[in-house]
Structure formats: C-alpha cells, structure tokens
N, C-alpha and C positions, 0 to 999 in steps of 0.2 A: 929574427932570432928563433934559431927551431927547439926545439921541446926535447932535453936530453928523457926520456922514457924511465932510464937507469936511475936517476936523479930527483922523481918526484916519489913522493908518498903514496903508498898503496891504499893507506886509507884513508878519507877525509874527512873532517870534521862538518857535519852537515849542519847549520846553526836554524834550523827551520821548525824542531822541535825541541825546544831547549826546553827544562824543567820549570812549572811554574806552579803558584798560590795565589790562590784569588784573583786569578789573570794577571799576575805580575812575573815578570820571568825571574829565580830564583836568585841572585846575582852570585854572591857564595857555593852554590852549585856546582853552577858554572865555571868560575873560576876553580874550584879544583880536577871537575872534567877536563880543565882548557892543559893546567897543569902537569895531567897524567898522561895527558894527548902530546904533550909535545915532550916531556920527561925520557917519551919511549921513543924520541926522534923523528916523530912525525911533526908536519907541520903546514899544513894546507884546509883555511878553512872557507867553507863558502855560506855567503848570506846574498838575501837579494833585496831588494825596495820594497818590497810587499809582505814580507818574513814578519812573523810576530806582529802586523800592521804599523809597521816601519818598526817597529825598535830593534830588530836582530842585528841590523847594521852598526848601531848604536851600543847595543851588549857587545858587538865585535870591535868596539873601542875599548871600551870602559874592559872585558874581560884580557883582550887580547893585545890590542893595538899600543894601551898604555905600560902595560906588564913587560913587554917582551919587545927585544930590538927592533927595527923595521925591517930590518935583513933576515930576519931569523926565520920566517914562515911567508908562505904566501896567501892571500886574501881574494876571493873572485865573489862577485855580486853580478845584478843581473839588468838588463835596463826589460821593462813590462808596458808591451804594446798598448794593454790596454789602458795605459797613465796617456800614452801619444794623439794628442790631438793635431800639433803642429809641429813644425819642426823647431820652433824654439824649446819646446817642450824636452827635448833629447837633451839639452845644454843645462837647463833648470832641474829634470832632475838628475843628473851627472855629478854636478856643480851640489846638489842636496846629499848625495849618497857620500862626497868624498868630506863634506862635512859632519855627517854623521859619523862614518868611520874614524874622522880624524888624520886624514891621509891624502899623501898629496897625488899616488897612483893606485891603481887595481894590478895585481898580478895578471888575474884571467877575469876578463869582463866578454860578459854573454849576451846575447838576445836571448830573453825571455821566452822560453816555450812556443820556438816556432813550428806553427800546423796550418795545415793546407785550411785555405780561407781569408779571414780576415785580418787575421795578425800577422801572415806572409805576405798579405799584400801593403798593409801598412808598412811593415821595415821598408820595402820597399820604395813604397809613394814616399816614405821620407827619408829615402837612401842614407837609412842606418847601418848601411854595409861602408860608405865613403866618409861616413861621419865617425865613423871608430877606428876608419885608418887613421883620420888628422888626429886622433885622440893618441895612436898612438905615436905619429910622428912627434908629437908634442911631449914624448914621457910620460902620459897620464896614461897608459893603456899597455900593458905587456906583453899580452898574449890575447885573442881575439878568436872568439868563437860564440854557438848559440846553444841553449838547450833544447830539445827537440821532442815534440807530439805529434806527427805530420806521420804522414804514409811514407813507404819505400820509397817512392815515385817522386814526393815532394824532395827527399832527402837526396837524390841524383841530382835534380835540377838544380837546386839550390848550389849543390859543391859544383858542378858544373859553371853555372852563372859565378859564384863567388869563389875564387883561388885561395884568397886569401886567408880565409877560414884555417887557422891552426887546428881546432879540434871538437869537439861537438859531445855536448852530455847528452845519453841516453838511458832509458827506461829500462835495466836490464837483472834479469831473475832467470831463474829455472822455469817458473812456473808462468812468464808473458813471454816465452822463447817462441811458440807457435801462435799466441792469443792473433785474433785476428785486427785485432787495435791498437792494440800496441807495438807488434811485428816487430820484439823484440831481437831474434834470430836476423831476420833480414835486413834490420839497420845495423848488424855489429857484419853482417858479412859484407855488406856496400863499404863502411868505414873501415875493415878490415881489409879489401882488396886494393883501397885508395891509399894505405899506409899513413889512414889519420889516427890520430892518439883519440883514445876513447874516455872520455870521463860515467861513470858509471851513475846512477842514482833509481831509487827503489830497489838496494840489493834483496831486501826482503821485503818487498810488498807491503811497505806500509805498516811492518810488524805483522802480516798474512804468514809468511814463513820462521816465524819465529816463534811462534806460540801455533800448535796445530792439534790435532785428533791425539789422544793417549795415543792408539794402536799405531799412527805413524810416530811417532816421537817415538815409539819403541823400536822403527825398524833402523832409524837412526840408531840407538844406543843397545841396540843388539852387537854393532861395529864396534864405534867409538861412546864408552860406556858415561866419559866421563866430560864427552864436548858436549856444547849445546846445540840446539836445534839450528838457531842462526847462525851460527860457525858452518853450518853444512850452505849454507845460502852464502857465504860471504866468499866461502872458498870454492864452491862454484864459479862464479864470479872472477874473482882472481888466479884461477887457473887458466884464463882464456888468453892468449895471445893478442898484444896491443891495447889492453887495458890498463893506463895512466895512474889514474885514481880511484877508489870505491869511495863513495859518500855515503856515511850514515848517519840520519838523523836522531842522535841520543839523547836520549832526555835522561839517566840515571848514572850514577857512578858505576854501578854492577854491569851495562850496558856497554861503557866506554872501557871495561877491563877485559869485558869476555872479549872485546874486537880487536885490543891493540893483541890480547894474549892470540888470536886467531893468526894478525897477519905478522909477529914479533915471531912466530913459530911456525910460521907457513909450508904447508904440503898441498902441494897441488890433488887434485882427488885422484884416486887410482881407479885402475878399471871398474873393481870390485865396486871400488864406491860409486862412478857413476851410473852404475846398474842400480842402487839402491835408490840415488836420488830420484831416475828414471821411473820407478816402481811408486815411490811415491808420491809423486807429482801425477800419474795413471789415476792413484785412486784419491786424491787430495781433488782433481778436476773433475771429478764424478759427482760432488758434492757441490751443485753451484751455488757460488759467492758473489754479491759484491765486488766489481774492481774496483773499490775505494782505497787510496795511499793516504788517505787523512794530510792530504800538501794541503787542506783546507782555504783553498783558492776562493770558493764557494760561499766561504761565512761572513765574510767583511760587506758584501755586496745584499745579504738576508737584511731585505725591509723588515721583515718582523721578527730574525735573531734567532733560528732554528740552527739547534747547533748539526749540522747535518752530515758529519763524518760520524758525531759518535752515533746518532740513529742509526747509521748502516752497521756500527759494528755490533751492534743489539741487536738487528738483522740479522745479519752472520753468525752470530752466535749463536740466537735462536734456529739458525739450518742448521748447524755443525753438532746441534745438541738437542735434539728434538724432544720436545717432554719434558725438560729444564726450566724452573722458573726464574733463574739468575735474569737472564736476558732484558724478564719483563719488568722484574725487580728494578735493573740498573736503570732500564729505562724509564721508569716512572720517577726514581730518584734528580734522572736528568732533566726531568720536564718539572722539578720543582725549580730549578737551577736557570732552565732556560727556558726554552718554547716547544708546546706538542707538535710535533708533526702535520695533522690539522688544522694547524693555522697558516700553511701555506696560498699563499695566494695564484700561484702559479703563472710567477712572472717571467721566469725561464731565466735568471739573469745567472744561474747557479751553472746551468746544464750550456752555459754560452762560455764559462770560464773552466770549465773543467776538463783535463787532462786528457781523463779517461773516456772523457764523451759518454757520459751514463745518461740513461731517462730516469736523473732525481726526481722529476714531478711524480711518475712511475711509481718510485719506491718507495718515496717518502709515504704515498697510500700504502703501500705494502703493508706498512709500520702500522699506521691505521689500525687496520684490518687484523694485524698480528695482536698489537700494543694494549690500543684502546676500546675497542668491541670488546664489551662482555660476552 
C-alpha cells in the first residue's frame, strides 16, 4: 500500500514534548491541543516507547485514541534498539505499545533512531526489518519505516539492503542543512532522488529556531511583520519537495495555533525570503551553540538525575547573551529542582544514546566552569 503524499498531513502532532506539572503530563492541555490539531483537519500523531518514559503512548490513548474514531487520524510510534536484547523482545514490547495505545494497529511504525553502529547493527542481528513485514502482513502494521541518525553512507545502504522501507523520518532545519552530523541536506537529497516520502522532525531545532537573537528576529519581521519566528522554520521545511509530514513537538496552546495557522495558510518561501533565512542562518552559526533538541533521550538513563537538556540551554543562553545573569539565575533555580552539573559521574551512558552525538561529559564541565565557579 503506497503512501498518497496529497493525502497526509503536512503537520504532525509530535507527542514527545507535551505540556506538564510536576512531572505529570497536563492531560486537559492536551486534549484541547489534540482538539485544535485535528479541528483544522489535521491528523497524524506520533509517539514512541520511550516518550515521556512510556506514558506519551498512553496520553495518545486517553487524549486521542478514546476521543476520536479510529479512522479519523493516524498514530506511528517507534520500536528503541536500545529496550532489544533478544528477539522475543521485539513481540513484548509491540504487544506493550499496542496496549498502551489502546489499539489494535500503528498507522506508521518505525525503527527507532537508526545510526551507524550499534543500534544498526542490532535491527539487524535481530532482523527487525522481516519482523515488521509479518507485522504487517498480520494487519498490526501499516506503513513501515525508521527514524534516522546515521551518516549519508549508512542511509544508502540501508535502502539499498531494505526495499521495503515506505519512508524514513529525518532531522531536518535550515540551520542542520550543511551541519556535519546531522547532514541534514544530503539525507533529504538521497530520499529525494529514491522518491521516498519524507517525514520531517526538529523543524526548529529543539525550539533553537524559534526563539533567537533580537537583531535576527528583526530581520525576519522587517518582511513578515506579523509571523513568528518559527513560521519561517516550518515553512522552510514545507516548501521542499517530497516532504510528507512536519512534526512538531508542542508543548502550549499558543504553539499549536501559530503552526496549524502557518500550514492552514501555507506559502511556500519566495526568493526574497530564502535570501533572508540564508542571512540568518550565516550569522545565527557564528554564535556557537549546543546541538541539544532537548528529545531528552539522555535523562531517564542519569544515575544521579542531571537534568541535562535544560543545562545546555543555560549554556546557550549564556553564549547568545553574554553579560546576562538570567542563564545563571535559571540555572541555579534548576539545581534546586534537580542535580548540579557536578555531580556527574562520567559514565558516558548519556553521550551513547544521543542523537546529536555531543561530548555531554564535555559540557556538562562547561556549565561547571560557567554556573558554579565563583
């Protein structure tokens, strides 16, 4: 069954950063997010096993699953290498996800974040490519594809070795278009030339391109006076040719209007503007950042609870604003909350699950250094 392009949702509903208090995910929030998400005829949301430390599949019952027909939207989650010890492992938690959800199939069911190493060679050892055909010969499976961290090189061979691959989520922005790690640019031209549908995810960086310097945020609305900054990121994005879905992970009401009003009202960028976002992106990368997306992979596996997404953006912040005590503020505020920096032990289990490949042991001193030195 191939993938009508015309037919899906330009924008998806990202369940990875949903709204929460006191560590509990909002549920009322939610549900009226879910409501204005699909109100405007969208309807495609994605959660994975690992989301929220399981409950996002669970909130994708209770907000969505029970609300709304089963035909009404589509639902993709993720199976995560590193849960796979053996192959019975693939069936238990399949068999856990379609319980949580509540549901007897997945629309789009993924491999979790495949990257050259050890998680590529797992699917493999336990031929989770053959395992998710019978899933879907069975009805429990609809559409079949993986999400992707891997180099160019990985991403050839793999569609090569696997045909069957309908479509593949990638990392994709203005501003990881040339990164050397991300190689945003040359995964959407490889999936571009093979005429695979593209699912998009980090349209804005982790909220990096949505909140940025006064003086760019001005050059944006020197044009468009009255969009927002992540309107220029999203429609970026959706401007590109063989891009299926954008995922955004919203965590606010004001979040989930400005996006549906971006793609409910969609203009591709024009010349004029891709010269701006170009310009921007020029001196936005002169200012180095953190590649933290806060997917917070990283935090459930902290022996001692370091909340380590929001350090980097106390990081960032403090580069993007030099001489600002906010940074240091927030950040001492969060070490009442959770754990200093400092107390890292340096077990590497952080820098083994992460996306972006950063040397957190690295930065985490950084913070040190910045944070907690008098």
């Amino acid at each position: 069954m191939s993938i009508d392009l015309e037919k899906m949702p330009k924008l998806g509903f990202g369940l990875m950063r949903l709204p929460e208090k006191d560590g509990q995910i909002e549920h009322d929030k939610v549900c009226q997010m879910v409501d204005a998400y699909m109100a405007a005829g969208l309807n495609y949301f994605d959660t994975a096993y690992v989301y929220h430390e399981g409950l996002s599949e669970v909130e994708a019952r209770e907000a969505v699953v029970k609300r709304y027909p089963r035909d009404s939207f589509y639902l993709a989650t993720k199976l995560p290498a590193w849960c796979l010890k053996t192959e019975a492992d693939r069936d238990r938690i399949f068999d856990e996800q379609r319980e949580r959800a509540g549901v007897d199939y997945f629309d789009f069911y993924l491999l979790h974040s495949l990257e050259d190493g050890a998680y590529e060679e797992r699917y493999e050892k336990l031929d989770c490519y053959n395992w998710a055909m019978e899933k879907k010969k069975l009805g429990q499976i609809r559409h079949f594809g993986f999400s992707f961290h891997g180099s160019p090189e990985l991403l050839e061979r793999t569609l090569d070795k696997h045909p069957e691959v309908e479509f593949v989520q990638i990392q994709l922005n203005y501003a990881d278009w040339e990164n050397p790690v991300v190689h945003s640019g040359k995964l959407y031209e490889i999936l571009s030339k093979r005429n695979i549908p593209i699912i998009v995810m980090e349209p804005v960086k982790g909220g990096t391109l949505a909140s940025m310097k006064p003086e760019l945020e001005d050059m944006y609305k020197a044009v468009r006076p009255d969009a927002s900054v992540a309107s220029w990121a999203i429609r970026f994005v959706a401007s590109l040719p063989g891009v299926m879905t954008i995922l955004s992970g919203m965590s606010t009401q004001e979040q989930m209007e400005d996006n549906i009003s971006t793609i409910t009202n969609f203009e591709p960028l024009s010349e004029e503007e891709k010269a701006v976002v170009e310009k921007v992106k020029t001196i936005m990368l002169d200012t180095p950042l953190i590649g933290c997306t806060s997917c917070r992979y990283c935090t459930p596996g902290c022996p001692v609870g370091i909340s380590i997404p929001d350090v980097f953006s106390a990081i960032n912040t403090a580069r993007l604003y030099p001489g600002d005590d906010r940074p240091k503020m927030f950040y001492v505020s969060l070490c009442k909350r959770t754990v200093r920096a400092s107390k890292c032990v340096e077990c590497g289990q952080c820098e083994g699950v992460c996306p972006q490949h950063l040397p957190i042991i690295s930065l985490l001193k950084d913070a040190v250094e910045r944070f907690e030195k008098k």
